[in-house]
C-alpha positions in Angstrom: 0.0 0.0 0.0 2.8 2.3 1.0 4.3 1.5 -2.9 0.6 2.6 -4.2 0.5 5.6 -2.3 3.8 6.5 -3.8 2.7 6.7 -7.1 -0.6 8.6 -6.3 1.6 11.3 -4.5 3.9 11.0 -8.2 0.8 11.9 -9.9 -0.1 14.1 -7.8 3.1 15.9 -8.6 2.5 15.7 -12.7 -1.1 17.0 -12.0 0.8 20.1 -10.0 3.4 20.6 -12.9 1.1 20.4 -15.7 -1.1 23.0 -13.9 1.8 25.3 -13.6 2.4 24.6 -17.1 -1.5 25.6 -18.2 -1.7 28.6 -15.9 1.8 30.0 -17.8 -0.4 30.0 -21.0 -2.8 31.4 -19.7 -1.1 34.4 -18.5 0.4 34.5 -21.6 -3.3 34.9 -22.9 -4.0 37.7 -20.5 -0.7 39.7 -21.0 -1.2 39.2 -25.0 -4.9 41.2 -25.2 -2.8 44.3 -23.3 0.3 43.9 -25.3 1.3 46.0 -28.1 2.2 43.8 -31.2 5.6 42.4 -32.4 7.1 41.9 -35.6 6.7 38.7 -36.8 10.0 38.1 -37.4 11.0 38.8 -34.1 9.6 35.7 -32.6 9.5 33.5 -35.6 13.3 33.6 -37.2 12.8 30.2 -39.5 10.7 29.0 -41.5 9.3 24.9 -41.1 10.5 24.7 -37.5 7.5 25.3 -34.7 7.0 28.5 -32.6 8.8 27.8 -29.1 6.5 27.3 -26.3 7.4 30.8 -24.7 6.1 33.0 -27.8 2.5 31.2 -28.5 0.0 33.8 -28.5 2.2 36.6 -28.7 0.8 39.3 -30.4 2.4 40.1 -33.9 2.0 42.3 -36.7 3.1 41.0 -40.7 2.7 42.5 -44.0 2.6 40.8 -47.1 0.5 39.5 -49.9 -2.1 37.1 -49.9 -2.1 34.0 -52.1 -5.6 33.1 -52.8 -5.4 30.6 -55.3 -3.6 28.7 -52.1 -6.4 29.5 -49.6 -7.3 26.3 -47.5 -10.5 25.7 -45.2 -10.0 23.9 -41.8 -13.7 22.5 -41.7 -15.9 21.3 -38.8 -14.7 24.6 -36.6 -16.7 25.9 -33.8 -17.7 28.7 -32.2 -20.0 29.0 -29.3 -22.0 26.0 -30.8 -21.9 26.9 -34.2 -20.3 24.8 -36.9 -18.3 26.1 -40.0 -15.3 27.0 -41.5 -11.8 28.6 -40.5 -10.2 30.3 -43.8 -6.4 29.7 -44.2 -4.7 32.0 -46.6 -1.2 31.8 -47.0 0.6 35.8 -46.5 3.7 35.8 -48.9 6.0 38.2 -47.3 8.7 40.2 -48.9 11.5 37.3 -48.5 9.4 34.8 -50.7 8.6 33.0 -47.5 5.2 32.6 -46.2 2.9 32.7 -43.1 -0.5 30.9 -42.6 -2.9 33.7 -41.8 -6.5 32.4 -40.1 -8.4 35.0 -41.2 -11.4 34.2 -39.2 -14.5 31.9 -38.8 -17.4 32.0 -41.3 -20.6 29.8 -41.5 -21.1 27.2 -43.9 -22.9 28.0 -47.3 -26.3 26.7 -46.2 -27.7 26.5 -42.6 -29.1 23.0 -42.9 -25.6 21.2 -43.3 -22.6 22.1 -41.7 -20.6 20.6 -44.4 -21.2 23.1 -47.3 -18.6 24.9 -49.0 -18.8 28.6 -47.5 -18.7 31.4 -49.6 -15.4 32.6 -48.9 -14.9 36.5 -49.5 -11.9 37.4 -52.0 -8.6 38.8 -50.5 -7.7 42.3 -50.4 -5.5 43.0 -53.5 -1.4 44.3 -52.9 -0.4 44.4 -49.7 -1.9 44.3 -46.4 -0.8 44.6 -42.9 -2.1 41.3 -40.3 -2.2 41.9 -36.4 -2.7 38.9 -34.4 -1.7 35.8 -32.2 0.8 33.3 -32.9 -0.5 30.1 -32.6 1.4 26.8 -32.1 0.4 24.4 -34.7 -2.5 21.4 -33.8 -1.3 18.0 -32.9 -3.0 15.0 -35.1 -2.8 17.1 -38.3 -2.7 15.4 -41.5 -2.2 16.4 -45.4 -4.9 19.0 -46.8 -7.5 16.9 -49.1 -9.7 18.0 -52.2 -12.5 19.7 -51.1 -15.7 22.2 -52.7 -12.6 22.6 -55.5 -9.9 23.1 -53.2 -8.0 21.8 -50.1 -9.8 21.4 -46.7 -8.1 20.2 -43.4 -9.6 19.0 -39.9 -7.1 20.4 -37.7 -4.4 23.1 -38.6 -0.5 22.2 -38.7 1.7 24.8 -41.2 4.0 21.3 -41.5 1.4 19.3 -42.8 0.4 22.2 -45.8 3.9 23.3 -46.6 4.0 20.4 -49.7 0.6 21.5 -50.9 2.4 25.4 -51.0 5.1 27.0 -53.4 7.2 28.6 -50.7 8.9 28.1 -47.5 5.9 28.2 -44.5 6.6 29.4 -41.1 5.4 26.7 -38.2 3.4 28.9 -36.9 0.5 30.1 -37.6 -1.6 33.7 -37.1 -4.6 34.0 -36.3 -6.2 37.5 -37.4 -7.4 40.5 -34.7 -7.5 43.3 -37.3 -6.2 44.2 -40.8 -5.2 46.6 -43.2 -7.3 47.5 -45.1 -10.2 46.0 -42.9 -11.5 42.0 -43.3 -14.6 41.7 -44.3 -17.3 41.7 -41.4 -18.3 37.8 -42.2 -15.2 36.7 -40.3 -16.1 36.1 -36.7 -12.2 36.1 -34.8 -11.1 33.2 -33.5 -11.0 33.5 -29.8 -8.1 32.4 -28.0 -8.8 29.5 -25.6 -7.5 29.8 -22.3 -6.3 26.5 -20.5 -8.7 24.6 -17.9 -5.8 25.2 -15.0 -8.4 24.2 -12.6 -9.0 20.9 -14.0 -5.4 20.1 -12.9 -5.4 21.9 -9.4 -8.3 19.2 -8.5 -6.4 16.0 -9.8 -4.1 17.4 -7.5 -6.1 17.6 -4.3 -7.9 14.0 -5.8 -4.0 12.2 -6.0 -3.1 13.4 -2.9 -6.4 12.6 -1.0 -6.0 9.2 -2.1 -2.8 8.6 -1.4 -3.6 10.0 2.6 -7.0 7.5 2.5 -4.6 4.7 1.3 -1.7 5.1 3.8 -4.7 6.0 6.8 -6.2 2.5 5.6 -2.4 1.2 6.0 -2.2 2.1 9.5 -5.6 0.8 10.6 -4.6 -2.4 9.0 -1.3 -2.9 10.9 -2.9 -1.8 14.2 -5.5 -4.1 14.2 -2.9 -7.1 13.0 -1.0 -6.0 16.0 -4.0 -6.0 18.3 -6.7 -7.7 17.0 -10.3 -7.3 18.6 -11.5 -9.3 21.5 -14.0 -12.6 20.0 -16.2 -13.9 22.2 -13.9 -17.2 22.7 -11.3 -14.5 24.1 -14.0 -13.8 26.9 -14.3 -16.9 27.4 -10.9 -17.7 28.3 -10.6 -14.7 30.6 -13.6 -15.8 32.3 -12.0 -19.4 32.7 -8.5 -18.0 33.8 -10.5 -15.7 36.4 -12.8 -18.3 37.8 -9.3 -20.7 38.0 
């Protein structure tokens, strides 16, 4: 039991670092809606290679051209409890490289399915100015496949669209606050999601609980194998010792 109780306190431990770990983010979060925005390529120096943990959700500013012809959707996105699309457009900056600018969340084509092609408004033409967060790219992403005449994805990883692209792509992605000149009003911004901190901070108080029940339940066990209760046969003999 001691060995079991171990491991809860262990877990207990992972539970308390990976709480540390979402509550970081989330300040991150917080300090980025305050935060005047930062080049691009002041937190993103390579292209392919992902964002480091400590620059996600910075708040950045590019400028560039958009590529439309190389626009993918990332479909079955929410927000609130509304299904639709996220629209991907590649920003080709000065150097020839590229960024993968979410410009926003827009509503399928008709309200009855969820899975019809939006109507996706056209790109501003020559050059416009992106502020927004850097995001870290989606685990499980796989290769973009034909969709409503173009690509569509399920989950958004710049490493998984860079063969599907004519230029180097940046690992990270942005996802759009405000342009210049101005989105249209379709797009509805991509919020960013704060971590559930708490959820960890009570598997911590859980791990630990248990492992103070199991070592309690220890203790009681080895006191009562050290002094095991009186039977009735035991009063027995002390009567028969007494009466002798």
């Amino acid at each position: 039991m001691t060995m079991l109780a171990a491991v809860m306190v262990g877990l207990g431990f992972w539970q308390l670092s990976r709480f540390h770990q979402r509550s970081a983010i989330n300040d991150r979060i917080d300090a980025g809606s305050s935060a005047s925005p930062v080049p691009l390529s002041s937190v993103l120096r390579s292209t392919g290679a992902d964002p480091l943990s400590s620059v996600i959700w910075t708040r950045v500013t590019v400028t560039g051209t958009y590529d439309a012809p190389h626009q993918i959707l990332a479909r079955a996105r929410t927000v609130g409890d509304n299904v639709g699309f996220e629209v991907l457009t590649p920003l080709v900056l000065p150097s020839g490289d590229a960024v993968l600018i979410d410009r926003g969340w827009i509503p399928p084509a008709s309200s009855g399915s969820a899975t019809a092609a939006p109507s996706v408004p056209a790109v501003p033409p020559g050059q416009v100015t992106v502020t927004g967060r850097l995001h870290a790219p989606e685990s499980r992403a796989s290769a973009p496949e034909p969709f409503a005449g173009g690509l569509a994805v399920r989950r958004i990883a710049p490493s998984s669209l860079a063969s599907a692209l004519p230029y180097p792509l940046y690992g990270g992605y942005v996802t759009m606050d405000s342009q210049v000149p101005p989105a249209a009003s379709v797009f509805v911004q991509i919020p960013a999601d704060h971590e559930n901190a708490a959820m960890n901070a009570g598997y911590v108080v859980q791990w630990w609980a248990f492992a103070l029940l199991t070592l309690a339940g220890y203790v009681y066990l080895v006191r009562r194998e050290a002094h095991p209760p009186l039977t009735d046969s035991s009063f027995a003999d002390e009567a028969e010792l007494v009466a002798h």
